[in-house]
C-alpha positions as CSV (number, residue, x, y, z in Angstrom):
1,X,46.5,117.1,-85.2
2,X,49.5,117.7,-82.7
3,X,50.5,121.3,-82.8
4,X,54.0,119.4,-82.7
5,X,53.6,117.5,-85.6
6,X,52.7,120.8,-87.2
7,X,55.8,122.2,-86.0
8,X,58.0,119.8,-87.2
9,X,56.1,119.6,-90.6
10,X,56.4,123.5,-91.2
11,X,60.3,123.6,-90.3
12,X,60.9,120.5,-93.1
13,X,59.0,121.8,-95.6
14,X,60.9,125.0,-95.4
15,X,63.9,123.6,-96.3
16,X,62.1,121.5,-98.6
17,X,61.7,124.4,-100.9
18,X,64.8,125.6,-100.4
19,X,66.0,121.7,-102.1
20,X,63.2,121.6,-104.6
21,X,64.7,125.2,-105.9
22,X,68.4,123.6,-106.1
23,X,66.5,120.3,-107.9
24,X,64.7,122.8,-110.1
25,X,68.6,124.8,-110.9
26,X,70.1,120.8,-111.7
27,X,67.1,120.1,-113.8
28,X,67.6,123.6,-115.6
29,X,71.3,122.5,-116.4
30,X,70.7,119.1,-118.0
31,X,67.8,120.6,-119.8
32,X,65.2,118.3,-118.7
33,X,61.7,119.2,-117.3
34,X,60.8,118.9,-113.5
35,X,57.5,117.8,-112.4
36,X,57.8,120.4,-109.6
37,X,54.2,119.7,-108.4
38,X,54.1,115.8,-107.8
39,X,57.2,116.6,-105.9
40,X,56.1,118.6,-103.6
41,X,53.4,116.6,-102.7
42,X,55.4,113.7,-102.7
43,X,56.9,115.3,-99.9
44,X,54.9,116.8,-98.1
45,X,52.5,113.9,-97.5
46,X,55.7,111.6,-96.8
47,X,56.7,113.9,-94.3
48,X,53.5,114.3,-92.6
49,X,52.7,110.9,-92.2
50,X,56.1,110.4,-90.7
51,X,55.8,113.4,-88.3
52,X,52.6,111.9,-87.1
53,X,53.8,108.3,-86.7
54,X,56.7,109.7,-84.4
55,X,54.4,111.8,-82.5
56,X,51.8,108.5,-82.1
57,X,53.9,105.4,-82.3
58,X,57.7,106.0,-82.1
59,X,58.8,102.7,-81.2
60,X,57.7,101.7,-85.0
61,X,57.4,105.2,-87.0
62,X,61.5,104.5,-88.1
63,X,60.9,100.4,-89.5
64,X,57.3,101.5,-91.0
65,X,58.9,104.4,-92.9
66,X,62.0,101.9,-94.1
67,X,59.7,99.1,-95.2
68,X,56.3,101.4,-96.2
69,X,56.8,104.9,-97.0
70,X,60.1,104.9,-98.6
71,X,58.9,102.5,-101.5
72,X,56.2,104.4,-101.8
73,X,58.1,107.8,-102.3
74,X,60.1,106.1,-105.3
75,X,56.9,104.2,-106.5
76,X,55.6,107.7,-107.0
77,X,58.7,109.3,-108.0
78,X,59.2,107.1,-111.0
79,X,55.4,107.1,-111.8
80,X,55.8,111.1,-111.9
81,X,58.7,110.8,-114.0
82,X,61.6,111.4,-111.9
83,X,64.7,109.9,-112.0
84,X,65.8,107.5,-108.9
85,X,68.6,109.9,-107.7
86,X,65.8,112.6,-107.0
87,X,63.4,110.0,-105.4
88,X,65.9,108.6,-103.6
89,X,67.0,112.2,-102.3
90,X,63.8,113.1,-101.5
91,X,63.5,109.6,-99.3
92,X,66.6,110.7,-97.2
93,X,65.7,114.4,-96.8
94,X,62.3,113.2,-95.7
95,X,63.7,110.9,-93.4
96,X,66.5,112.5,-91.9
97,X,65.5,116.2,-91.3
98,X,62.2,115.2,-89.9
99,X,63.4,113.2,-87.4
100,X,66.1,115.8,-86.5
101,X,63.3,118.6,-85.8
102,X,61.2,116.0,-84.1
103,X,64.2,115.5,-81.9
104,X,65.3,119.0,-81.2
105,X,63.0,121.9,-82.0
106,X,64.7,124.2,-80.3
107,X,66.7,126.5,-83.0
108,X,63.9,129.0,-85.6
109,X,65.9,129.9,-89.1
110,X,62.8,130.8,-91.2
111,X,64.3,133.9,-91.5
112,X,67.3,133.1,-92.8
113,X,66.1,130.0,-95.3
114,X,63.7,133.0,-96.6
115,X,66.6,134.9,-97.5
116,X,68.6,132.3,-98.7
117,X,65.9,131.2,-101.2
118,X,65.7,134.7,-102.9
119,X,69.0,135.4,-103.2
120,X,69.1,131.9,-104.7
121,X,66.5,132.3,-106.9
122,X,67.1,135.8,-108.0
123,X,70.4,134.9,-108.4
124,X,69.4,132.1,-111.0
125,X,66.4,133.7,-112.6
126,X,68.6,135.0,-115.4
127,X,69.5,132.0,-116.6
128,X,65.7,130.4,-116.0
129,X,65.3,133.5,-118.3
130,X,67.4,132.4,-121.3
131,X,66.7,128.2,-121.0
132,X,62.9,129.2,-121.5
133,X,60.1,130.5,-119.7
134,X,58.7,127.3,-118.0
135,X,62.4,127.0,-115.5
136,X,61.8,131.0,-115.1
137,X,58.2,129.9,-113.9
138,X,59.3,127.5,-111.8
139,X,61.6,129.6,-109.6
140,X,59.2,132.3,-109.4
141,X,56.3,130.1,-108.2
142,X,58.9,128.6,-105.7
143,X,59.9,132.1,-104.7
144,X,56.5,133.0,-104.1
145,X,55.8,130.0,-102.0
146,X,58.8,129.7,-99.6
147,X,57.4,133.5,-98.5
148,X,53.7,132.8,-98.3
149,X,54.6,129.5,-96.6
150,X,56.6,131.3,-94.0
151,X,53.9,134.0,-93.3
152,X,50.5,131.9,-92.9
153,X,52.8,129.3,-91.2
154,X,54.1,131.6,-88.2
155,X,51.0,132.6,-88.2
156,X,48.3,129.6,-87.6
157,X,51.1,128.3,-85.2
158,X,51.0,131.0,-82.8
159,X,47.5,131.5,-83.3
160,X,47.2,128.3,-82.2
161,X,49.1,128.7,-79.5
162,X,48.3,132.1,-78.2
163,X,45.2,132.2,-75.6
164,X,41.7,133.0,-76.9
165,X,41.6,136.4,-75.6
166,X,44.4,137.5,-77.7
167,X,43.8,135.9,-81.2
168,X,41.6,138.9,-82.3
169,X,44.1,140.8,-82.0
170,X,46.6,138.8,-83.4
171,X,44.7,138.0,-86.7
172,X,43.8,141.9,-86.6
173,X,48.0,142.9,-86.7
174,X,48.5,140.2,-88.6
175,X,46.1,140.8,-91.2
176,X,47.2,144.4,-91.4
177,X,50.3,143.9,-91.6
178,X,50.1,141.2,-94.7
179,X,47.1,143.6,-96.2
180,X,49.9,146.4,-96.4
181,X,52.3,144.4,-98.0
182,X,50.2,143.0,-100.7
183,X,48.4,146.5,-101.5
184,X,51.6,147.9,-101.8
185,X,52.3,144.8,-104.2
186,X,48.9,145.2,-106.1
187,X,49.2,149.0,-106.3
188,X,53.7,148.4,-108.0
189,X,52.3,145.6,-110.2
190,X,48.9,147.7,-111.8
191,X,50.2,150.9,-111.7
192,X,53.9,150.6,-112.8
193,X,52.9,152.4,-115.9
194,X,52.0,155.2,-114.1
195,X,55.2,155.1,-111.9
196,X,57.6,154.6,-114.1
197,X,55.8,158.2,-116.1
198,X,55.8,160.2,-112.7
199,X,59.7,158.7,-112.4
200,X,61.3,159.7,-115.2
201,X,59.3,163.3,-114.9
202,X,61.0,163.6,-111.2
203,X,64.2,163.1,-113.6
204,X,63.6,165.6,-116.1
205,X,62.7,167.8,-113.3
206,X,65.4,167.4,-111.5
207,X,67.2,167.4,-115.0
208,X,65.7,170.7,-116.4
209,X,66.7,172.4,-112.7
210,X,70.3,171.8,-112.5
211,X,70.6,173.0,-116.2
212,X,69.1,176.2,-115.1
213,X,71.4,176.3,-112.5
214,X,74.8,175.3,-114.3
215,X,73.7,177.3,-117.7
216,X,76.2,180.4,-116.9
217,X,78.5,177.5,-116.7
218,X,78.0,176.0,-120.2
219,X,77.6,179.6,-121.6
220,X,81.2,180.8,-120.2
221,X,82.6,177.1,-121.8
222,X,80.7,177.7,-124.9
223,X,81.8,181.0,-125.6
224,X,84.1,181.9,-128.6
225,X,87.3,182.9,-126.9
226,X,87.2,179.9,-124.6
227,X,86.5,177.5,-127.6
228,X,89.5,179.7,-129.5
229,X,92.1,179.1,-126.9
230,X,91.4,175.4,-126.1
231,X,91.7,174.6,-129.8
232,X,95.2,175.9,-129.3
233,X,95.8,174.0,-126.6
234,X,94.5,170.3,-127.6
235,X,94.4,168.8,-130.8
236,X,91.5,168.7,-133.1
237,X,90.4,165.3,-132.3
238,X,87.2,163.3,-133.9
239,X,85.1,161.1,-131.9
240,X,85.7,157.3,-132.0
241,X,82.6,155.4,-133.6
242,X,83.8,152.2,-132.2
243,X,83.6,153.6,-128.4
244,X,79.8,154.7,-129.5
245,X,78.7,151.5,-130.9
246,X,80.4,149.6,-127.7
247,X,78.1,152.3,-125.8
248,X,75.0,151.6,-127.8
249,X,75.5,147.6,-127.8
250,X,75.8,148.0,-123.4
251,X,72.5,150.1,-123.6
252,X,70.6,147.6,-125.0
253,X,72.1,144.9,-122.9
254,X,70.4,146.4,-120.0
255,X,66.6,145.1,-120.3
256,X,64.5,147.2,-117.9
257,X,61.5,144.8,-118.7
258,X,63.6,141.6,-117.8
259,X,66.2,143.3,-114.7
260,X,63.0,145.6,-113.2
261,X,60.8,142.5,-111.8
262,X,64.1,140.9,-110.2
263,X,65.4,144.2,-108.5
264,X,61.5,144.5,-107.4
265,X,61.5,141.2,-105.5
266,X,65.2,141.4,-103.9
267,X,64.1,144.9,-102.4
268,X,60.7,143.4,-101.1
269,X,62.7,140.4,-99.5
270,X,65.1,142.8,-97.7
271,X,62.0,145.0,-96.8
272,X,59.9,141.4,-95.5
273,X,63.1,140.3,-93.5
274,X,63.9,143.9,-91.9
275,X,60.0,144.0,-90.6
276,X,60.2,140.5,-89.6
277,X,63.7,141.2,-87.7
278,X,62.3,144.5,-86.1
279,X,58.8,143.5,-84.9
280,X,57.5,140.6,-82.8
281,X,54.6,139.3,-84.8
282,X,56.2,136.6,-85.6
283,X,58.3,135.7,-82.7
284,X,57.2,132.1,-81.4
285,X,55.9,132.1,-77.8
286,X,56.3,128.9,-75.5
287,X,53.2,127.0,-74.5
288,X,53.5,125.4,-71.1
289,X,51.5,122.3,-72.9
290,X,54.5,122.3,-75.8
291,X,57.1,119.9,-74.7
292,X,60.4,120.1,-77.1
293,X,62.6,117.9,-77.1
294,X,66.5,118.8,-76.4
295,X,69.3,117.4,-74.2
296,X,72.3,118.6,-72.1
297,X,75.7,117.4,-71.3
298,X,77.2,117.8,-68.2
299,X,81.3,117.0,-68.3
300,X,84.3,118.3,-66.4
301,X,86.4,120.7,-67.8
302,X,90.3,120.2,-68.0
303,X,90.0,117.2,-64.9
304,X,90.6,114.1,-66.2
305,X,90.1,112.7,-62.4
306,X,86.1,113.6,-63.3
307,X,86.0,112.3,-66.7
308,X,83.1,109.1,-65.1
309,X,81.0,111.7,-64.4
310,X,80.1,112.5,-68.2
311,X,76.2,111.9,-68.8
312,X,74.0,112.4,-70.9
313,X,70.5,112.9,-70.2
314,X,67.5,113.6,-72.0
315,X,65.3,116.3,-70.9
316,X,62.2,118.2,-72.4
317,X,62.8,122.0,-72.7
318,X,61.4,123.8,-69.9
319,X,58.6,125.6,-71.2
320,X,59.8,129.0,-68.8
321,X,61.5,131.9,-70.5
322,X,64.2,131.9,-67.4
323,X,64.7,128.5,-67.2
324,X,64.7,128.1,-71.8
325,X,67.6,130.7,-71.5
326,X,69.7,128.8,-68.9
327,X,68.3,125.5,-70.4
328,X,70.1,127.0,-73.8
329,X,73.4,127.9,-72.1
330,X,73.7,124.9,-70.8
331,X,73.6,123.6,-73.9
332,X,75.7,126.2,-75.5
333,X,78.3,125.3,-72.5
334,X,78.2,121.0,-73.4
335,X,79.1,122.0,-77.0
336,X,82.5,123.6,-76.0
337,X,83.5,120.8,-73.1
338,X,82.6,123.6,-70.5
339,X,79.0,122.2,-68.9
340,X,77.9,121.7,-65.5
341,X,78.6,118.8,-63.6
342,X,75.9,117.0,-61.9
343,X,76.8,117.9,-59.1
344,X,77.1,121.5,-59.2
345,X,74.7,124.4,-58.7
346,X,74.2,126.9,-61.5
347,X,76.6,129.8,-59.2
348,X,79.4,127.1,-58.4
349,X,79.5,126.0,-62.3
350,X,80.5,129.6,-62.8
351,X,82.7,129.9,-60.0
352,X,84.6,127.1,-60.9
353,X,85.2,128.4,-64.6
354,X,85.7,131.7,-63.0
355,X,82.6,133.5,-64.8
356,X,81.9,136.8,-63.5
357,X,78.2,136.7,-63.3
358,X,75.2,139.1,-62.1
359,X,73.9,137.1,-59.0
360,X,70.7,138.8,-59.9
361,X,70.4,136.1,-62.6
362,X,71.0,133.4,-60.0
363,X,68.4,134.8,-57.5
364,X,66.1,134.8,-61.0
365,X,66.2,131.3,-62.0
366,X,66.5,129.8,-58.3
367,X,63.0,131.8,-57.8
368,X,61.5,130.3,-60.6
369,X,63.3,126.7,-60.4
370,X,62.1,126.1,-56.9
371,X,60.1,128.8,-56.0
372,X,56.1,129.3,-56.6
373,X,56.6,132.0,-59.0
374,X,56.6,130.1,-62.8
375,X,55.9,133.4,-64.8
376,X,58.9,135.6,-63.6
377,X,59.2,137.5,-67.3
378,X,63.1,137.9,-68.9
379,X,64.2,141.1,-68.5
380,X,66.6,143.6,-70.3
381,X,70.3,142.6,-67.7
382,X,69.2,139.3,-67.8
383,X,69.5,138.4,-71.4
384,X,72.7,141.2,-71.4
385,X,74.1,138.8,-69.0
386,X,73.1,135.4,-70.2
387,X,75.2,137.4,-73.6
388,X,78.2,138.2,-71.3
389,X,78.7,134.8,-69.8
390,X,78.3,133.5,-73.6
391,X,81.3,135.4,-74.5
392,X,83.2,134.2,-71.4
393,X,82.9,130.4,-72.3
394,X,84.3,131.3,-75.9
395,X,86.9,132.9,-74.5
396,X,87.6,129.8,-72.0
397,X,87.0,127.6,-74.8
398,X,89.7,129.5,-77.5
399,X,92.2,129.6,-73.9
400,X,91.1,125.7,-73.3
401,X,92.5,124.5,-76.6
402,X,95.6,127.0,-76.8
403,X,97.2,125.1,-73.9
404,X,96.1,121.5,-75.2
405,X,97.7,122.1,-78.2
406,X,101.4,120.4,-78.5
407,X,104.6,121.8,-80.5
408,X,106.9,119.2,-82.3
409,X,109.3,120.2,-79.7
410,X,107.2,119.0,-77.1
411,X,106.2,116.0,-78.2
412,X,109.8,114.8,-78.7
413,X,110.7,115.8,-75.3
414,X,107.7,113.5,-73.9
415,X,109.3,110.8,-76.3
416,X,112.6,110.6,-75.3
417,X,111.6,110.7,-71.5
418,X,109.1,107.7,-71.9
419,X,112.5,106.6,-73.6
C-alpha cells in the first residue's frame, strides 16, 4: 500500500474518533444505544478504499464513491441500526475530509486532536457515569483508542519512512519510551492500594509533624486564662448543625472511586502531550520519494495595474527542509494577499514589501534551489528568521486593510464628486 494512502487514512481517522466521541455524547442525550463498533468500521473501510482509489485512479475515485461507496455506507448504516442522519454524516465526513488531506497534507494536528478528545471525554464522563455504564464504556474505549491510534501510527509511518540503518534504533526509543509509559500505567492501576496507604501515611506524617511543632501554640490558646478572657469578650455561641450536615452532605459528594480514574487520565494526557511536544520521536521526517500535494498563489499587493498576473498553480511540496520552509511562507504570504509575483525573485519579493530579511537565508535557499547541494540542513537563524518575516507580513497585512477600510464620511465625499 501507498505510504500516502496511509498518510491520508491515519490523519481521517483521527478526526474520526474525535466525531464518533461527539456521535457517542448525542446518542447519550436521546438515550439511545450506539453501535460504536460497526461504525468505526464502517468508516474506516469507506475511507480506505477511497484513499486508495484517489491515489490509483483519480479521474473516477469521486463518481465511484457517489454512485458505489456511499450507498454502501448507508446500506450498512441502517443494517447496523443507525439512523440516516449518522449514515449520512459519516458519508460526508468520509468524503470530504479525505479528499482534503489527499489534497493538502501539509499541516500535522495529532497533537492537538489528542488533547481535544480527553478533555472532551473527561469532560463528559460524568454524565456517561450517571446514564449507565455502557456510554461510560464507550468514551473510555474511545479515549483509549484516539491515544493508541496516535502512538503506533506516528510510529509505523516514520518507520516506514526512515532508512534501514536507523529503524533499530527507532523501534528501540520507541519501544522504551511506550514500555515506560504503560509500566508506569500497570504499576498506578495494580498497586493503587498500596499508594493510596503510603499517601495518606505521608499525610499523617506530615500531619503528626506540624502538630509537634504548633503544640506550644494550641497549649498557650488552650490555657484557662486565655479561654477565661475570650469568653468575656465573645459570646457563648453553639455550633450550627445545619452548617455540619451541609458539610457532611459535600463530603460525600466527592466520590474518590468515581473522580480518582478521571483526574488519573487528564494528568497522563498532559504528561503524553508535554513528552510528545518536548522530544522528536514523533516529529515526521520528509522522504524525497513522498510527494504532497499543496499549492501557492502568487498576486500583487496594493497594484491594481498587476491584478492579470494572479495565478494559481499547482505544485508538489518540495521534499527539502529549505525549500518546505519557503515553500510554507509562500503559502503563508498568498493567504494574506501579500505573495510573490511570478516574476520576482525570493529577495526582490521582500524588498518590494519592504521585509528586512537575513540575506543569509537567501544565499541558503538559492544554494539548494539551484545549486548541487540538496541536503543543506535548517539551521537555528534560519527558522528565527523565516519567524521574523512571518511577523512582518501580519503586520503588513493588519497595515494593508487599515488604509482599505472607508469612513461614512468618505464614502459620501466620493458620492457627491461622481455627482
Amino acid at each position: 500500500m501507498n505510504i500516502r494512502v496511509l498518510h491520508v487514512f491515519f490523519r481521517f481517522y483521527i478526526e474520526w474518533t474525535f466525531a464518533s466521541l461527539i456521535f457517542v455524547i448525542m446518542h447519550l442525550l436521546s438515550s439511545q444505544q450506539m453501535p460504536l463498533t460497526a461504525m468505526m468500521a464502517i468508516a474506516a473501510a469507506a475511507s480506505l478504499v477511497f484513499a486508495i482509489l484517489l491515489e490509483k485512479k483519480p479521474n473516477f475515485a469521486k463518481p465511484v464513491y457517489v454512485l458505489v461507496i456511499l450507498p454502501l455506507i448507508v446500506l450498512l448504516g441502517n443494517i447496523s441500526g443507525l439512523d440516516l442522519f449518522y449514515t449520512g454524516t459519516t458519508a460526508v465526513m468520509v468524503f470530504w475530509r479525505t479528499l482534503k488531506f489527499h489534497e493538502d497534507s501539509t499541516s500535522h494536528s495529532e497533537s492537538v486532536w489528542l488533547v481535544v478528545t480527553f478533555l472532551a471525554g473527561v469532560f463528559v464522563s460524568p454524565l456517561g457515569y450517571f446514564y449507565g455504564g455502557s456510554y461510560l464504556m464507550q468514551i473510555a474505549i474511545l479515549l483509549i483508542f484516539q491515544l493508541m491510534f496516535i502512538l503506533s501510527g506516528q510510529f509505523l509511518l516514520k518507520w516506514l519512512d526512515i532508512e534501514t540503518a536507523a529503524k533499530n534504533r527507532f523501534a528501540f526509543t520507541y519501544s522504551s519510551l511506550l514500555g515506560g509509559m504503560l509500566l508506569l500505567v500497570a504499576a498506578l492501576t495494580f498497586g493503587r492500594n498500596l499508594l493510596k496507604e503510603s499517601f495518606f501515611f505521608v499525610l499523617q506524617a506530615i500531619g503528626w509533624i506540624l502538630s509537634l511543632l504548633l503544640y506550644p501554640l494550641f497549649s498557650w490558646i488552650a490555657s484557662p486564662p486565655l479561654q477565661e478572657r475570650a469568653s468575656k469578650v465573645l459570646p457563648n455561641r453553639k455550633p450550627n448543625v445545619e452548617d455540619a450536615h451541609s458539610f457532611e452532605t459535600a463530603k460525600l459528594g466527592f466520590d474518590p472511586n468515581f473522580w480518582g480514574p478521571i483526574l488519573f487520565v487528564f494528568l497522563v494526557v498532559i504528561a503524553f502531550y508535554f513528552i510528545y511536544k518536548k522530544t522528536s520521536l514523533f516529529k515526521k521526517e520528509q522522504g524525497t520519494s513522498e510527494i504532497q500535494a499543496g499549492f501557492v498563489t502568487n498576486t500583487p499587493f496594493n497594484d491594481s495595474s498587476l491584478n492579470n498576473l494572479l495565478s494559481r498553480k499547482r505544485m508538489a511540496m518540495p521534499a527539502n527542509q529549505v525549500r518546505k520552509e519557503i515553500f510554507q511562507l509562500e503559502k503563508f504570504a498568498h493567504k494574506r494577499d501579500l505573495g510573490r509575483l511570478n516574476f520576482e525573485s525570493i529577495n526582490e519579493w521582500f524588498e518590494r514589501l519592504g521585509i528586512l530579511y537575513d540575506h543569509r537565508t537567501i544565499r541558503t535557499y538559492e544554494k539548494v534551489r539551484y545549486g548541487n547541494d540538496q541536503e543543506e540542513p535548517v539551521e537555528g537563524w534560519f527558522k528565527e528568521d523565516i519567524k521574523a518575516i512571518k511577523k512582518q507580513l501580519i503586520s503588513l497585512e493588519k497595515l494593508y486593510k487599515e488604509e482599505n477600510k472607508t469612513g461614512l464620511k468618505d464614502t459620501l465625499r466620493n458620492i457627491l464628486k461622481r455627482n
